[in-house]
N, C-alpha and C positions, 0 to 999 in steps of 0.2 A: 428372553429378549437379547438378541444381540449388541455388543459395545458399540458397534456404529449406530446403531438406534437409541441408545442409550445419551448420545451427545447431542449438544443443543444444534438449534440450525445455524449455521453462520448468518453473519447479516449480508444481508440481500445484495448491500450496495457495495458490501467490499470489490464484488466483481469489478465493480465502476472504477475504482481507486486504482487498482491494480492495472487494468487495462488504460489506462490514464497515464498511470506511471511507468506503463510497458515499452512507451515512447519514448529513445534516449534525448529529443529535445527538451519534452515537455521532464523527464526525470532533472534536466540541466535546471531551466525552469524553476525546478522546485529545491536544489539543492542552491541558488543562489538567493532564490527568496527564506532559504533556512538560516542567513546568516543574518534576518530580523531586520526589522524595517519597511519601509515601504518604499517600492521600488516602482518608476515609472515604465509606460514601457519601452521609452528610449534608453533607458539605464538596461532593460532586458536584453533590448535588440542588440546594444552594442558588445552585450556577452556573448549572440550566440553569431552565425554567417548566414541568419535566413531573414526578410522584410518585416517590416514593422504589423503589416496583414498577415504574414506567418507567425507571428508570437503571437497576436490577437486572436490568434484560431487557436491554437494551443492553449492560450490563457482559460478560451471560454471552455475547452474541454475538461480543465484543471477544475475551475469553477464548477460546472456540472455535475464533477464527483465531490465536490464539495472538499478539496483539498488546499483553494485561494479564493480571497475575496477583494473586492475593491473597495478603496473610498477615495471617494470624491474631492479634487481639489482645486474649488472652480470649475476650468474647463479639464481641466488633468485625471484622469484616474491611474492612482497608485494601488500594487497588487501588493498583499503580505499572505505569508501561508496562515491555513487553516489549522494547527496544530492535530486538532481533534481526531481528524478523518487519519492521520498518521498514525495518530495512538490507536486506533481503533482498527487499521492494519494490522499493527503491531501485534494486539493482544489477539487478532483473528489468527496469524503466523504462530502464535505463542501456542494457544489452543491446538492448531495441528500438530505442531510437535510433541505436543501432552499424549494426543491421540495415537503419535506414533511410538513413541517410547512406549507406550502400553502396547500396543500390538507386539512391539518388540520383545515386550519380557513376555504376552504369552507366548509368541514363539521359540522366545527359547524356554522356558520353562516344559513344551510341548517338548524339543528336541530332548532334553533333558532326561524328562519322562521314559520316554521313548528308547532314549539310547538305555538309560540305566536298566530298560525293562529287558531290552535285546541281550544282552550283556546278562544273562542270565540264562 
């Protein structure tokens, strides 16, 4: 059995995170809802140079991958990050890199091999 078969499936919805986050508004977005709290979205809007209807499309994209959530204050809804869906980037990125550093030592281990057998 091959090492790429050998690892588990990523999660599905990392796609979503990722392509979510691939947006430098909605990245803006999330990197000032990382400084904690709960943000309106006039406190958003005034961060970035796009309508209070362009954060609210962005937020709901965010939302979708499950990266922000609301609650309710009265008539207000405040956004705060989802930490989770971050972490769960995080250790999907971690895992590639585990995947490649292995490839990496058979390859060189192969070169190795190989040259020391040449070399002969």
């Amino acid at each position: 059995m091959s090492a790429a078969k050998q690892q588990p499936a990523p999660d599905a919805g990392l796609a979503e995170v990722f392509a979510a986050l691939g947006d430098p508004t909605r990245l803006r977005l999330v990197t000032l809802l990382c400084a904690g709290g709960l943000l309106s979205i006039s406190q958003l809007t005034s961060a970035t140079e796009i309508s209070r209807q362009g954060v609210t499309k962005h937020l709901q994209v965010l939302l979708e991958a499950g990266l922000v959530h609301d609650v309710k204050f009265g008539r207000e809804r405040r956004w705060q990050l989802a930490p989770e869906r971050i972490d769960a980037a995080r250790r999907g990125l971690d895992a590639i890199g585990r995947q490649w550093e292995a490839a990496l030592g058979r390859l060189k281990d192969f070169v190795e091999r190989d040259g020391a057998g040449s070399a002969s």
